[in-house]
C-alpha positions in Angstrom: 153.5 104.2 108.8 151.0 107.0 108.3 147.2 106.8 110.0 146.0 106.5 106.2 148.4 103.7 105.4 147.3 101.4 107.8 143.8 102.1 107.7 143.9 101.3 103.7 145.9 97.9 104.5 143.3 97.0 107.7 140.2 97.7 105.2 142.1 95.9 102.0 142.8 92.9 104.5 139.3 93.0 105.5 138.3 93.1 101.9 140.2 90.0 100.9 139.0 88.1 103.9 135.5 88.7 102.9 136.0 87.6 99.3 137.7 84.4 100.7 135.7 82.9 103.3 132.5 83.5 100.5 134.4 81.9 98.3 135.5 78.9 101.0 131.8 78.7 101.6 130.8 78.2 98.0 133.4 75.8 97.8 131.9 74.0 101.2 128.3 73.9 99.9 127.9 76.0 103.0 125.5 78.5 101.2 123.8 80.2 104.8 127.6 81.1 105.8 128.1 82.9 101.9 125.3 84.7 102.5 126.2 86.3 105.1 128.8 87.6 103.5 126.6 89.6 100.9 124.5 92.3 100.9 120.5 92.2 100.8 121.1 94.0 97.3 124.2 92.5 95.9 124.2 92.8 92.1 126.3 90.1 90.1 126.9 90.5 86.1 128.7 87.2 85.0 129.2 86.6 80.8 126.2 84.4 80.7 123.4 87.2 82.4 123.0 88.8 85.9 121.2 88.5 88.9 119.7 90.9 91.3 119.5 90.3 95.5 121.6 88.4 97.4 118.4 85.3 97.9 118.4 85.0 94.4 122.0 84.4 93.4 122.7 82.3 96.1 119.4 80.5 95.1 121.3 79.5 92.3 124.4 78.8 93.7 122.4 75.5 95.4 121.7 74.6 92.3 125.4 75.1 90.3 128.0 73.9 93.1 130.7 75.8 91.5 134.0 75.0 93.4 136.2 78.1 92.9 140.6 77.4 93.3 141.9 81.0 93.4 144.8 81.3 91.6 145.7 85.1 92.3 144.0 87.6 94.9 144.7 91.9 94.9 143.1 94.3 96.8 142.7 97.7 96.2 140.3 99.4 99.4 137.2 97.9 99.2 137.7 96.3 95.8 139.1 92.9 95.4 140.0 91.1 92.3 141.0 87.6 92.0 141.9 85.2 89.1 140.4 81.6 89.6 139.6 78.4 88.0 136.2 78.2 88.2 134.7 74.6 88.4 131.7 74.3 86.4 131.1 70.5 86.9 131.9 68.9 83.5 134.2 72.2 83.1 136.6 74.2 84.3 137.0 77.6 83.5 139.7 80.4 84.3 138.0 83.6 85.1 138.4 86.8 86.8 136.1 88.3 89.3 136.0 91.6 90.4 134.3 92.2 94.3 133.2 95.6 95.2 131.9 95.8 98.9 130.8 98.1 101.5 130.5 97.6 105.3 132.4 94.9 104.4 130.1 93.0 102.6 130.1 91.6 99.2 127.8 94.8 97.5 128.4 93.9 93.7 130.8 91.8 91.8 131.6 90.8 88.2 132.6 87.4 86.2 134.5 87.4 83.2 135.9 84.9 81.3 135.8 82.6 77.7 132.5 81.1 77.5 133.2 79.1 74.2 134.2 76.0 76.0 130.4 75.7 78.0 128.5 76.7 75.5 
């Protein structure tokens, strides 16, 4: 396997590992441990608006408890996408998120999915 080739795969691993344990953290109300996994200026556009800086979004993550069950993960470099059911409390919502990082750290990711059934 080619320098190139394994470098890709170590930094797609990487990737995926990042998107998971924020994810596991989420799931475990652990909100200081998802944190870390951002960065200071992380941008996040979901269906419903976005938010700007890492404080803030996780800010309302305390206040949503969203318990995510990924369903699918792929990793492409530093970009990882993943189909999940999101669990919204009276809800549960299949979605797709796409995580773009750098450093590995969560830099910007997007939500999209049906909102007819929350709203």
């Amino acid at each position: 396997m080619s320098s190139f080739n394994s470098n890709r795969l170590f930094t797609e691993h990487n990737a995926k590992v990042v998107v998971q344990d924020f994810l596991s953290a989420l799931n475990a109300e652990d909100f200081d441990l998802a944190r870390q996994q951002l960065h200071d200026d992380l941008h996040f556009k979901g269906v419903m608006g976005e938010r700007s800086g890492a404080d803030v979004y996780i800010e309302d993550m305390k206040k949503m408890k969203f318990k995510y069950d990924v369903k699918k993960v792929f990793a492409d470099g530093e970009e990882v996408c993943l189909w999940y059911d999101i669990n919204m409390g009276p809800k549960t919502i299949f979605a797709c998120g796409w995580y773009k990082l750098r450093d590995e750290k969560i830099q910007s990711f997007q939500v999209i999915f049906d909102p007819r059934p929350i709203l």
